[in-house]
N, C-alpha and C positions, 0 to 999 in steps of 0.2 A: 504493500500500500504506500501509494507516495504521501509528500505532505501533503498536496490538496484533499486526497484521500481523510490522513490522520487532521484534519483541519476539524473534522467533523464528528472526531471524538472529543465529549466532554470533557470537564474537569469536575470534580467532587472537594469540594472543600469541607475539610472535617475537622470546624471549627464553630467558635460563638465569638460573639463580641467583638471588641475592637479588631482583634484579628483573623476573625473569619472575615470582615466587613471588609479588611485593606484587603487578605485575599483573594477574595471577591472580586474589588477593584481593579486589581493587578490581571489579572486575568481577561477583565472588560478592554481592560488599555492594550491586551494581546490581543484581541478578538477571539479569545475562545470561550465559545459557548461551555457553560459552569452550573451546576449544582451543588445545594446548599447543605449537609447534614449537621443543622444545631435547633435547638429547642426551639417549638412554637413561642414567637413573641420575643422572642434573641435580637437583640440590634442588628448582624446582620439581615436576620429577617426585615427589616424598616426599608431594605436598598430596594431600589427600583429595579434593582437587575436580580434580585433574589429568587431561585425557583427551588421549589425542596426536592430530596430523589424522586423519581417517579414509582409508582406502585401504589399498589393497596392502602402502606400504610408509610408514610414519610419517616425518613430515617432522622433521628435526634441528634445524631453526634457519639449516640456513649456505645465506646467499643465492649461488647461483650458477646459469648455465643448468640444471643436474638439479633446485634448487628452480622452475624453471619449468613442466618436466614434469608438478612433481610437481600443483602447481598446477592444470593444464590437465586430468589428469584426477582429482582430487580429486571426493567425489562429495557435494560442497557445490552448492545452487543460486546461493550469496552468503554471501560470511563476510569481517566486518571485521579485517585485522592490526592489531596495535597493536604499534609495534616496542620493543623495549626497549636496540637497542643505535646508533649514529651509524649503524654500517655499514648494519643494516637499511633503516631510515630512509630513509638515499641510495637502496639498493637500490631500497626499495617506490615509491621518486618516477620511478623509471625503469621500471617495470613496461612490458609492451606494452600496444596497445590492447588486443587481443584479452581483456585480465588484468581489464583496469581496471575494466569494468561489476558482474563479479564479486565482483571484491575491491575493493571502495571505502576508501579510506585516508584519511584525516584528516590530510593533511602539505603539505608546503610545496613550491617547485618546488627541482628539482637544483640551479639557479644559489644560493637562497637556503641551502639547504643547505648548498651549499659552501662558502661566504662563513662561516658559524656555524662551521664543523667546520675549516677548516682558522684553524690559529690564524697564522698568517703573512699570509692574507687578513682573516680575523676584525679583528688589529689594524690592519691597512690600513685596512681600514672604521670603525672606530671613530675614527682619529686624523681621518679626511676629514669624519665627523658632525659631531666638539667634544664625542662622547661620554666620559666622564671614564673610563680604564685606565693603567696600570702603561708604564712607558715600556718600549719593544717593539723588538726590532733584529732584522729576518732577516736569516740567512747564508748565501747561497747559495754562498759561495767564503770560503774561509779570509783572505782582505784584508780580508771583512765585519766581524771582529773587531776588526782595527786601528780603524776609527772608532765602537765603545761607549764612550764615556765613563766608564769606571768608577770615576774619582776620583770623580763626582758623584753616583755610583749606589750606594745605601744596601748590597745585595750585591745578587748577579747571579747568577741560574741558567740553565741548557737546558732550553726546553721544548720536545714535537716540534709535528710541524704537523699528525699525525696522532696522537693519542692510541693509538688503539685498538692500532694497530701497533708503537710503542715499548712500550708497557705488555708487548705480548707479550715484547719482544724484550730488554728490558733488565727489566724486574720494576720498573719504576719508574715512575713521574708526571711526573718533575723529575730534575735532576742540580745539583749544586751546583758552581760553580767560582768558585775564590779570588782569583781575577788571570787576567789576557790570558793566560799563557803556559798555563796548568791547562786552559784554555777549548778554546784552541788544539787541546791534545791529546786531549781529549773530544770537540771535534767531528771532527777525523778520524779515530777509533775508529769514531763513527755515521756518517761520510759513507761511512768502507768498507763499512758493511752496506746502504746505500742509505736512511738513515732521516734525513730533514730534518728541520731543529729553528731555534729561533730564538734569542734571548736577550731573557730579560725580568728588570728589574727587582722586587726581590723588595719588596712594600710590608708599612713594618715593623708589628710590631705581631702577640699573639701569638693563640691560636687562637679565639679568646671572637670578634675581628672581623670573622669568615668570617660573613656572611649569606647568605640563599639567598631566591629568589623565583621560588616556582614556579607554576604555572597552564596555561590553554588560553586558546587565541585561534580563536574559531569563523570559518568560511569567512567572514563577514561584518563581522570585522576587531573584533569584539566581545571583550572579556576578558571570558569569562565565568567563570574561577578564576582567584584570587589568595589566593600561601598564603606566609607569609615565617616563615622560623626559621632559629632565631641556633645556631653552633656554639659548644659549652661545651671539648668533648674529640675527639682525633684519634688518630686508630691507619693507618699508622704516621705517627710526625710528620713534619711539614714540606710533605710532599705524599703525603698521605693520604687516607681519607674521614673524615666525621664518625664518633666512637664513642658521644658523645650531643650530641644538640641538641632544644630549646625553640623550640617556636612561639612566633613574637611577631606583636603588631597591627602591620599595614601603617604607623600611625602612626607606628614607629618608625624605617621603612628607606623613608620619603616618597621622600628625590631617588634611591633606588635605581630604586623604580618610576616615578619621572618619566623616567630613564634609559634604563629596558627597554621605557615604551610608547613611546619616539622610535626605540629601534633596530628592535622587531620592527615599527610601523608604515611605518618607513623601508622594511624587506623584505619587504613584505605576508608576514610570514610567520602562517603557518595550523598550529596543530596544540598538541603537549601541549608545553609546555617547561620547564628549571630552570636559572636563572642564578645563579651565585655571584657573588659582592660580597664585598673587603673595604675594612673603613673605615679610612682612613689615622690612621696613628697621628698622624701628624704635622700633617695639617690638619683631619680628622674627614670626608673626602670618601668614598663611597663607591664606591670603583673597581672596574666592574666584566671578573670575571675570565674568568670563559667562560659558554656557554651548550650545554647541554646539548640534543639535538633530541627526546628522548623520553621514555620513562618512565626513570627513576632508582629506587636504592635506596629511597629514604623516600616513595616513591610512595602505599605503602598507609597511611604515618603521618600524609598531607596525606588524605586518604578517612577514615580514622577522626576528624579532627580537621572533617571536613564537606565539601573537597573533593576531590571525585574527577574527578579528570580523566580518567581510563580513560571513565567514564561518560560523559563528557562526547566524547571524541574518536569514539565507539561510533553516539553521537547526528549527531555533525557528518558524519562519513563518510554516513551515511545519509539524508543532506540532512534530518531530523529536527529541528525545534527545538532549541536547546542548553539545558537547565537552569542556568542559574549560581548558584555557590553564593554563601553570604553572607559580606557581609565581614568580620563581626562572630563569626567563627570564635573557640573557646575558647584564650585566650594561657596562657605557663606551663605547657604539656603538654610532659612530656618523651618520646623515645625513645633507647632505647639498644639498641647493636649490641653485646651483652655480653660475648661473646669477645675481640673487639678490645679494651673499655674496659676491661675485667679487667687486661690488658694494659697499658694505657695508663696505669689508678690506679697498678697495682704501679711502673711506673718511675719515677712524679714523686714529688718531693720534698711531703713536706707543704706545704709554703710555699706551691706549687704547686697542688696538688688541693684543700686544704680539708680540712677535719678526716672522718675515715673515716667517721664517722654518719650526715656529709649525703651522703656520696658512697651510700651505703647506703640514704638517706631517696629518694635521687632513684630510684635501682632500685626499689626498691617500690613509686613511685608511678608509673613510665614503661609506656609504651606498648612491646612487645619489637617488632624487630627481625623476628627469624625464630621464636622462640618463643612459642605459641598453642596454649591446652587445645582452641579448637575445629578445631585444625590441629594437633595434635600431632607427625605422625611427621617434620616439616623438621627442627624443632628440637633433638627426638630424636636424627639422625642426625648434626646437629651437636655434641649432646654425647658423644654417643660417637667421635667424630672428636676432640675435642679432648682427651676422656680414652683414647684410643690414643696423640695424641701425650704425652701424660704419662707412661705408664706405661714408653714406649718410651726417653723422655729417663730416667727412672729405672731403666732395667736397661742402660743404657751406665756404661762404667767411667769417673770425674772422669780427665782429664787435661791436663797443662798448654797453655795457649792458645797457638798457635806467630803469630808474626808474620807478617802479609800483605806480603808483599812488594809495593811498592809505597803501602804506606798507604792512603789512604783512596779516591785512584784505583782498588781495586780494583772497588770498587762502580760504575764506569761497565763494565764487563763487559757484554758484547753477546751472547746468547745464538744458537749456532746456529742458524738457523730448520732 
């Protein structure tokens, strides 16, 4: 089948939210017809271009045997997923054979997978390379604590070893602790709920240092997108996401990418990816911090700035030639996640943010997020989501702040699953 042939197989995006929405987008801007798998009433649901799988019963997004079913009789001849979450990703690498001819996926193998995703292997693997990260201790048993050095360690937080699963279960990224004894008692908070974590040293240095380098790596070990931009602003802070960030030349974050093509050639790994980096305050090194296995938030803002990797992993699954973009992509493009940075401007200190006009100059000229006249209605439901919770914060009565018991532990809270 040629490409005009394969023009006319779909894509599956198997994602929700900001990032099923960008790749969604990303996909529009290839011209390839796209299918949506995430929950009735999901933001990307709101685009204009959203259609769910086809069949009896629309598929949701959550990988589990009944999405295999759903799969098997879907009344697709061949349709590429492109996953938008870690979970997916694993899932789609494990597919049967019977799946596989079908649904041809652009991704890497389970083992390599797992190595990236879990950050307790991830940092194994890095320290074994000589690749340059943030000093890493897993704790599979509460003794693990006693040997972190914390006198030497700039601060020290909990990271889990599954992201996706803490994020549900505590509302957070990270957890901060003060000393061994704080550490202590947050990790047996998350060992009762069965949530493994490690500790990592926090590299200092404040949120301007966070770089990113994202791209694809086709079946042939080829970078064929390379896209780096630098974070300006974070919502919420400390282990947040970006609320805006600037593309920069590759020029700038050189030993990042010398970094990432030894690690992901080390794991032949194959498909879309986004690594974070920060640069050490302390020695200017860029240490990198994870690696993301699929499409991300600012997926559609690396496609409007000239790289699409959606496009690109659409191509690869289809054994298709890969187009690579160039590398001489436009520097100095901003995007902002507006809600969040609205947020973010209001609580820093001038000192901090910069005088109000540039913060104002850079919305005018940035790339939005989830806001688009030729996509209007995400953005829409976003703002009436936010001016619900405004109106709502304005018809409660002021009353005085009562003390948390516990102080600031109370923010490691474990949520029921």
């Amino acid at each position: 089948m040629g490409a005009e042939g394969d023009r006319r197989v779909p894509a599956i995006v198997v994602g929700s939210g900001q990032t099923g929405l960008g790749t969604l987008r990303c996909l529009r801007l290839a011209d390839i017809p796209a299918f949506v798998a995430c929950p009735a009433g999901d933001l990307a649901a709101r685009s204009r271009w959203y259609r769910p799988t086809p069949g009896e019963t629309a598929w949701d997004g959550v990988c589990n045997d009944a999405a295999l079913d759903l799969l098997r009789r879907m009344p697709l001849e061949r349709a590429v997923p492109i996953p938008g979450a870690d979970d997916a990703a694993l899932w789609l690498s494990r597919l049967p054979d019977d799946l596989r001819a079908r649904f041809p996926v652009s991704g890497s193998s389970t083992r390599t997978l797992e190595i990236l995703q879990d950050k307790a292997r991830f940092g194994e693997h890095l320290a074994a390379s000589g690749i340059p990260h943030p000093r890493t201790f897993p704790i599979r048993r509460a003794a693990d604590i006693d040997t972190i050095p914390f006198g030497e360690l700039d601060r020290v937080f909990l990271k889990p070893t599954n992201s996706q699963l803490f994020l549900r279960a505590t509302g957070a990224k990270g957890l901060w602790a003060r000393n061994r004894i704080e550490m202590e008692a947050i990790w047996h908070r998350l060992e009762a709920h069965g949530l493994e974590v490690l500790a990592q040293e926090y590299v200092p240095g404040d949120a301007t240092r966070h770089y990113f380098v994202d791209g694809f790596r086709d079946r042939n070990g080829t970078l064929t997108g390379l896209f780096a931009r630098r974070r300006w602003r974070i919502f919420p802070p400390d282990f947040g996401n970006s609320s805006y960030c600037r593309s920069v030349p590759l020029k700038e974050v050189g030993n990042a990418v010398e970094s990432l093509e030894r690690l992901l050639a080390g794991l032949d790994y194959r498909g879309i990816f986004s690594a974070e980096f920060k640069r050490d305050a302390r020695d200017g090194t860029f240490r990198i911090l994870e690696v993301n296995t699929r499409a991300w938030w600012y997926v559609e803002f690396a496609a409007r700035c000239g790289v699409n990797v959606c496009r690109m992993a659409w191509q690869d699954a289809l054994g298709l030639p890969v187009q690579p973009s160039p590398r001489d992509y436009p520097a100095g493009e901003g995007c902002v996640n507006l809600p969040g940075d609205i947020i973010t401007v209001r609580s820093q200190p001038r000192a901090v943010r910069g005088p109000l006009h540039r913060i104002l100059a850079q919305w005018l000229r940035a790339h939005y997020h989830v806001f688009r006249l030729d996509d209007p209605r995400p953005g829409l439901s976003v703002a009436r989501e936010i001016l619900g919770r405004l109106l709502r914060r304005a018809g409660r009565r002021p009353r005085a702040a009562a003390a948390t018991p516990g102080g600031e532990a109370a923010a490691t809270d474990v949520r029921t699953p």
